[in-house]
C-alpha positions in Angstrom: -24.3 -19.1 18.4 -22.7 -16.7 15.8 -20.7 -13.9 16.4 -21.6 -10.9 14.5 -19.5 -7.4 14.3 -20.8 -4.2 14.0 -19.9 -1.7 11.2 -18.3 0.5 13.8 -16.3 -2.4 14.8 -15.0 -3.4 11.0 -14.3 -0.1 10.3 -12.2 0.6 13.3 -10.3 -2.8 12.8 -9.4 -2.4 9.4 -7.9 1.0 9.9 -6.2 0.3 13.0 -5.0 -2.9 10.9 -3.7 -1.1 8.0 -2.5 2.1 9.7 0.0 -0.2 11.2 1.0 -2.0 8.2 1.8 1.4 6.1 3.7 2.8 9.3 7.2 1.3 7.7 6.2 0.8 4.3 6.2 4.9 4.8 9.5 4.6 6.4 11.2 2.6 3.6 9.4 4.6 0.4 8.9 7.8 1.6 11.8 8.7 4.3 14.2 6.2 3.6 15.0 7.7 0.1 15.6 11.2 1.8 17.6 9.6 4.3 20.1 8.1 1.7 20.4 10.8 -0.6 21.4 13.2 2.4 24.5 10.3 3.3 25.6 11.5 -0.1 23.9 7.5 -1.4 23.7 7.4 -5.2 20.2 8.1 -6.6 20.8 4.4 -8.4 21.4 3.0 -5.0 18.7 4.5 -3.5 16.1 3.3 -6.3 17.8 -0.5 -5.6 16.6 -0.1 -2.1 13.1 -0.2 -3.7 13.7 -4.0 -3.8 12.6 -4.5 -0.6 8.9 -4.3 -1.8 9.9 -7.7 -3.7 8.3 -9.4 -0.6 5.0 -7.7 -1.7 4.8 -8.6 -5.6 5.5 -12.7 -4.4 3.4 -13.1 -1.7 0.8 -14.6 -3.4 2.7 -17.4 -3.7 2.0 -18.6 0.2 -1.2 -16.5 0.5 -3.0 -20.1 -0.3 -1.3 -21.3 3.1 -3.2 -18.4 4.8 -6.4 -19.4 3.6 -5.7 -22.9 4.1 -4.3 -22.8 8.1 -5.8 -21.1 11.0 -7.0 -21.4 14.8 -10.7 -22.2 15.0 -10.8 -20.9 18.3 -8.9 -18.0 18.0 -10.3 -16.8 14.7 -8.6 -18.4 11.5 -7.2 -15.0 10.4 -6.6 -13.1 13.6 -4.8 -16.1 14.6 -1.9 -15.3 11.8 -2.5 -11.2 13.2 -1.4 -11.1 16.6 1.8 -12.9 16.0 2.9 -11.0 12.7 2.0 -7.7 14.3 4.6 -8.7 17.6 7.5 -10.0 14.7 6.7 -6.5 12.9 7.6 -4.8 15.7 10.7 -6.5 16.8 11.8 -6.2 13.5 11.6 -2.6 13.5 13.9 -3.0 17.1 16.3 -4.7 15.2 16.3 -1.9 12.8 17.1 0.5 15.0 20.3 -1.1 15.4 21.5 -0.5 12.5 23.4 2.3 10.9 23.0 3.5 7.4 25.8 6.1 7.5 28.2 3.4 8.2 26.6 0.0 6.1 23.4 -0.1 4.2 23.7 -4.1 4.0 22.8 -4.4 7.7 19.6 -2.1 6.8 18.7 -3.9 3.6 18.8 -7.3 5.4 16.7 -6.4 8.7 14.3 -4.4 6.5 14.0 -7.5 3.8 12.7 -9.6 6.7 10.9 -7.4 8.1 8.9 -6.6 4.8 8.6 -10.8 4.5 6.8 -10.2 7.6 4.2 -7.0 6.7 3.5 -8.9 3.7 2.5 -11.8 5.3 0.2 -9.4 8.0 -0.9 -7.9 4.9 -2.7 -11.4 3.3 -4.6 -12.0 6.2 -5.5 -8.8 6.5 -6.7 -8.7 3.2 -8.6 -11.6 3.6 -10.4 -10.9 6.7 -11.5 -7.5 4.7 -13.0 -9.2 2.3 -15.0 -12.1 4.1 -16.6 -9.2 6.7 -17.3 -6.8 4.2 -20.6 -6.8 2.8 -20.6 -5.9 -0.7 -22.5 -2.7 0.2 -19.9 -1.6 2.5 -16.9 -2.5 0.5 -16.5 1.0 -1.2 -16.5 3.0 1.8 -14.5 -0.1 3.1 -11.9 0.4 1.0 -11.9 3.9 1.5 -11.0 3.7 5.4 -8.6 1.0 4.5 -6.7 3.0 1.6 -7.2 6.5 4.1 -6.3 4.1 7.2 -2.6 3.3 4.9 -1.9 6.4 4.3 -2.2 7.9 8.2 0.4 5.5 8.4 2.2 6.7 6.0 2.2 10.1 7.1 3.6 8.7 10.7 6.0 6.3 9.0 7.3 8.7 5.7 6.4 12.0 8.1 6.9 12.0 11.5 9.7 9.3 11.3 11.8 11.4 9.3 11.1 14.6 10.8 12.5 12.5 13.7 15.2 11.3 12.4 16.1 14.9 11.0 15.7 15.7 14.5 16.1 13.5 17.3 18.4 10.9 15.7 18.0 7.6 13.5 18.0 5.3 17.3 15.3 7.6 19.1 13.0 7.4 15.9 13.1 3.8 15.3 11.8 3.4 18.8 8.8 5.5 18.3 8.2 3.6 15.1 8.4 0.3 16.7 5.9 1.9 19.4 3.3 3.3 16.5 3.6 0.2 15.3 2.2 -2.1 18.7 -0.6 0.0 19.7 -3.3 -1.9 17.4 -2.6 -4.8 19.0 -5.2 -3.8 21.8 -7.8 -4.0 18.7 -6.7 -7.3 17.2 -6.4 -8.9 20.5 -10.3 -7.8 21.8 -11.8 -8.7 18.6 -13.5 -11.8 18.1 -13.6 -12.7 14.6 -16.9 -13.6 13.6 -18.3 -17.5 13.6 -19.3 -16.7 9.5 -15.9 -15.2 8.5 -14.2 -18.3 10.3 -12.5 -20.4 6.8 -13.2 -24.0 7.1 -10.1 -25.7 5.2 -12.0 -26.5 1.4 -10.7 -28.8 -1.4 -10.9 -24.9 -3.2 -8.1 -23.4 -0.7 -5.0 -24.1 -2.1 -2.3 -23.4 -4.9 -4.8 -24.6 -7.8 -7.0 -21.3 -6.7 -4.4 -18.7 -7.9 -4.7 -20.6 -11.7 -8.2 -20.7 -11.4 -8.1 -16.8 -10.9 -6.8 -16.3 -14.3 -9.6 -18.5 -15.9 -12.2 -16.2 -15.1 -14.0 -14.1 -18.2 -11.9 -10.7 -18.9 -8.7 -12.1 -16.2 -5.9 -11.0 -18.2 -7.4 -7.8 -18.9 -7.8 -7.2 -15.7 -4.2 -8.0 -14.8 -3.0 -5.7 -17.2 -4.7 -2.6 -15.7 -3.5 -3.3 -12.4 -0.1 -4.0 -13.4 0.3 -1.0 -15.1 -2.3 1.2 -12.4 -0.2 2.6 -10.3 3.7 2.6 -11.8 4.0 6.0 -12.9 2.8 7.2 -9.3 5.4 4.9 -7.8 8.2 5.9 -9.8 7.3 9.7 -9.4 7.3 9.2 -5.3 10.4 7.4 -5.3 13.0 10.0 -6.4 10.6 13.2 -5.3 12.6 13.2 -2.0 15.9 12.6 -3.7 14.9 16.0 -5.7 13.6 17.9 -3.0 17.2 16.7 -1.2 18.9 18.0 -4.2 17.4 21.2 -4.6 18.9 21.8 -1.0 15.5 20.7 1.5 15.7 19.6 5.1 14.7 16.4 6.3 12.3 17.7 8.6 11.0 19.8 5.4 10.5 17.2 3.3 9.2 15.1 5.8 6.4 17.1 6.4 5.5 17.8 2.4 6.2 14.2 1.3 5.3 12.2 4.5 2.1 14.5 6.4 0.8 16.5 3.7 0.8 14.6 0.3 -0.7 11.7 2.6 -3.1 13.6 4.2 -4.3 14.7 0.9 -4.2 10.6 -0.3 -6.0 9.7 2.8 -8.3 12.2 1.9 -8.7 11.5 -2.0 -9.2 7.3 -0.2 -12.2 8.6 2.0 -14.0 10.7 -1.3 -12.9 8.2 -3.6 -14.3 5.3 -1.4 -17.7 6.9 -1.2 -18.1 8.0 -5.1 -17.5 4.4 -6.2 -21.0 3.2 -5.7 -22.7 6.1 -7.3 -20.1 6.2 -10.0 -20.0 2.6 -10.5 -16.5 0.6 -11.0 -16.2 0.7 -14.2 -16.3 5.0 -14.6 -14.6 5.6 -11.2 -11.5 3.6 -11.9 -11.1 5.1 -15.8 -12.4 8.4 -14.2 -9.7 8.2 -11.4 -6.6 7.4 -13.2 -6.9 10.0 -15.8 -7.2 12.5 -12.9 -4.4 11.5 -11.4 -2.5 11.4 -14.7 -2.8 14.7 -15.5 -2.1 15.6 -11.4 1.1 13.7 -12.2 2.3 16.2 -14.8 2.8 19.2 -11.9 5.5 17.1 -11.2 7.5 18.8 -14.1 7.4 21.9 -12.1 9.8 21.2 -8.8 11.9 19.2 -11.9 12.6 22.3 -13.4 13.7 24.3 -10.6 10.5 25.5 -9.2 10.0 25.0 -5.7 8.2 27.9 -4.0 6.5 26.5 -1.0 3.0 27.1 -2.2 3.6 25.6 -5.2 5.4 22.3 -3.8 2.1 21.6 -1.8 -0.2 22.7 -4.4 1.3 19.9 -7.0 1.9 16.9 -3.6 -1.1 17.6 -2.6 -2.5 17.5 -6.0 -1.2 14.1 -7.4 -1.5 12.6 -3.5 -5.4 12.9 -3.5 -6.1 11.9 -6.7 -3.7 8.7 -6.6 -6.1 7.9 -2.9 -9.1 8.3 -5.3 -7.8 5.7 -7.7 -6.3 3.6 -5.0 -9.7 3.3 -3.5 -11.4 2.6 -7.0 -8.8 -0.1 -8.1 -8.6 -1.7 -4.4 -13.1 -1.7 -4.3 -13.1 -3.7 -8.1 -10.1 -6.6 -6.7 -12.1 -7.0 -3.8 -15.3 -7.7 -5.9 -13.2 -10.1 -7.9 -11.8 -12.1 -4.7 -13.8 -15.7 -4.0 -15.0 -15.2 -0.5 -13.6 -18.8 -0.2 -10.5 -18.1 -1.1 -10.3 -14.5 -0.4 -7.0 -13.9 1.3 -5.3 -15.6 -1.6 -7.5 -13.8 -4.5 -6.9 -10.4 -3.0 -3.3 -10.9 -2.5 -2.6 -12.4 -6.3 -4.5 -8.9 -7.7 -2.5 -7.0 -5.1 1.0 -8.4 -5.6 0.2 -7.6 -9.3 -0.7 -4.2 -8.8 2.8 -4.0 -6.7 4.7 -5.5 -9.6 4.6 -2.2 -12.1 5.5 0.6 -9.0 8.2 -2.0 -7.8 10.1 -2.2 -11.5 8.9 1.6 -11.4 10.8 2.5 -8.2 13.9 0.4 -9.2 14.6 2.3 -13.0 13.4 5.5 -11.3 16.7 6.0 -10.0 18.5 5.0 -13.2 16.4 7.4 -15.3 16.7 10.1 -13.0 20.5 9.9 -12.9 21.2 9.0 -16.5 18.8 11.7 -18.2 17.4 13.7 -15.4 14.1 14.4 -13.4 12.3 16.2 -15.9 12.3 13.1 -18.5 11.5 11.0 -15.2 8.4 12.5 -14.7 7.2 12.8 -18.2 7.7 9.0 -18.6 5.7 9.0 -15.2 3.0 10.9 -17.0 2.5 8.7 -20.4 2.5 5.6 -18.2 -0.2 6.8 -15.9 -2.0 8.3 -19.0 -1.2 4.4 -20.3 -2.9 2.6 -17.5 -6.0 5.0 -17.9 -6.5 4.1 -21.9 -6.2 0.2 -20.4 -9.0 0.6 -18.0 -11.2 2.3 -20.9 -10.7 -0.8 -22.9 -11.0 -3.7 -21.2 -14.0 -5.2 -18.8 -14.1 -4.5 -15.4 -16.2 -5.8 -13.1 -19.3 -4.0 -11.6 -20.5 -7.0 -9.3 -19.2 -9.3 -6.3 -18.9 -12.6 -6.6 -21.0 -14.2 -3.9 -20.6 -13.8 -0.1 -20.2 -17.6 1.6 -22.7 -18.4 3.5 -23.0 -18.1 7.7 -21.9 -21.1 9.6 -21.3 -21.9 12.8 -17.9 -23.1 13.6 
């Protein structure tokens, strides 16, 4: 007999899922930076640390063993979940042994395995969203799972450092490692579904990631989502450092750069996740990004010295919700152009290259910022993110799913 899920039950899986995942990735882009620019860190040393993501761009390069291995009984994809989630977690223990006042190579060894591991949760994550999403439900999908991220964002990047400001760097590695195990109770009660189950396929393997650049209007396509996102990541990088600079708290920051501007993304995720079927792909991603392009430019203002409180939350805020509305556009179009038989690895080769432009974003933001300043930072930020607009108004981007795979019973 097959086992079917409810939309309740998706939706409530794939946000617990992904609020977990974004929990450290928070931590290490959003508070980290603060963190090392208060030791007195370099700004170039704090943009290397933006290296750790390096896990993220090359995973697609064992997402095919994801795809191809699993437990039939235990659900081919939840069967790689419930053991990634416990290494994630003692990875963030281990973490909290460390000391960055004293050694940051300690720190940038425990936190490169542990992003080895997120990335690896993050495939079959990825591909169990796309093999139970109907394609009618993949916009508002994408919308919880882009809103889901960035709650954890705001308890990785926000409450974490607040924490840290507070309580101690110990104390709030703990928590984090606690955030981090309570969807475990989800993925251990659900029972993935008899049709989602992968049955290993002369398809499943390293051939599919060359097949995905055959396809009509492929390396247009890559370009957009190379270039989507870089400006935004490069602008978020070295925002704490600034904030640090111009003589912010931890716990100040925390709450601008880790609740509010992703409160305001998980917001722009939700809207932006339910305007993509009325707007279509096409206008919603083009629409997006040159929202976010222009929301990008109020950076120039805390650049330049101005950093009333109002006006600090007004800009965050700002460039946080439209950057959820064009997550939630870019991440609805890769999932319409992931194979459902080969979905974990289709997803994952679209997302590592949408990774690739904000990870060499995040590693010359530093060098920018030190060598010629914040204000010509953020204007590079700007004409990039404009950039990646004018690409998605010129090349072909597609408007329909490939097929679902059929229902079988395992």
């Amino acid at each position: 007999m097959e086992s079917r899920t409810s939309r309740r039950q998706r939706m409530t899986l794939i946000a617990a899922l992904y609020v977990s995942q974004a929990i450290p990735v928070g931590f290490f882009v959003i508070a980290l930076p603060a963190i090392l620019r208060e030791s007195g860190a370099r700004l170039e040393t704090v943009s290397l640390f933006g290296a750790l993501a390096l896990a993220w761009v090359f995973k697609f390069l064992w997402a095919p063993l994801v795809d191809r291995f699993g437990s039939k009984t235990r659900g081919h994809f939840r069967s790689w979940l419930l053991p990634l989630q416990m290494l994630a977690v003692a990875a963030v223990a281990v973490i909290a042994t460390t000391d960055p006042s004293e050694s940051l190579l300690p720190l940038a060894v425990a936190g490169s395995l542990f992003m080895l591991v997120a990335a690896t949760q993050d495939i079959a994550t990825d591909g169990l969203a796309v093999r139970i999403l109907p394609e009618a439900e993949r916009g508002i999908g994408n919308g919880v799972q882009v809103g889901g991220f960035y709650f954890g964002q705001i308890l990785g990047g926000g409450l974490v450092l607040f924490l840290v400001g507070r309580v101690g760097w110990p104390v709030a590695m703990g928590v984090m490692a606690l955030l981090m195990a309570l969807p475990l109770l989800p993925v251990w009660r659900f029972r993935e579904p008899t049709w989602a189950v992968m049955r290993p396929s002369s398809r499943v393997g390293f051939a599919a990631l060359g097949r995905f650049f055959r396809r009509p209007g492929a390396l247009g396509w890559v370009a957009v989502l190379v270039v989507y996102r870089a400006g935004d990541a490069a602008a978020v990088r070295m925002l704490g450092p600034l904030l640090v600079d111009h003589g912010l708290t931890l716990a100040s920051i925390g709450m601008l750069t880790g609740v509010a501007a992703s409160v305001g993304a998980m917001a722009g995720a939700l809207v932006g996740g339910w305007l993509v079927n009325s707007l279509g792909r096409r206008a919603s991603v083009l629409l997006f990004a040159l929202l976010h392009a222009f929301a990008l430019i109020g950076y120039l203002l805390p650049a330049t010295g101005r950093i009333q409180p109002v006006l600090l939350y007004s800009v965050v805020l700002g460039a946080a919700f439209t950057g959820g509305l064009a997550t939630a556009a870019i991440y609805t179009s890769m999932m319409d152009r992931s194979d459902p038989a080969t979905s974990a690895t289709d997803f994952t080769l679209q997302q590592s290259l949408c990774a690739l432009g904000p990870l060499v974003g995040s590693i010359i933001s530093g060098v920018v910022a030190e060598r010629f300043g914040y204000t010509i930072l953020f204007v590079a930020c700007a004409v990039v993110a404009f950039a990646a607009a004018g690409l998605a108004a010129r090349r072909s981007i597609s408007t329909s799913a490939l097929p679902a795979p059929p229902r079988t019973a395992c």
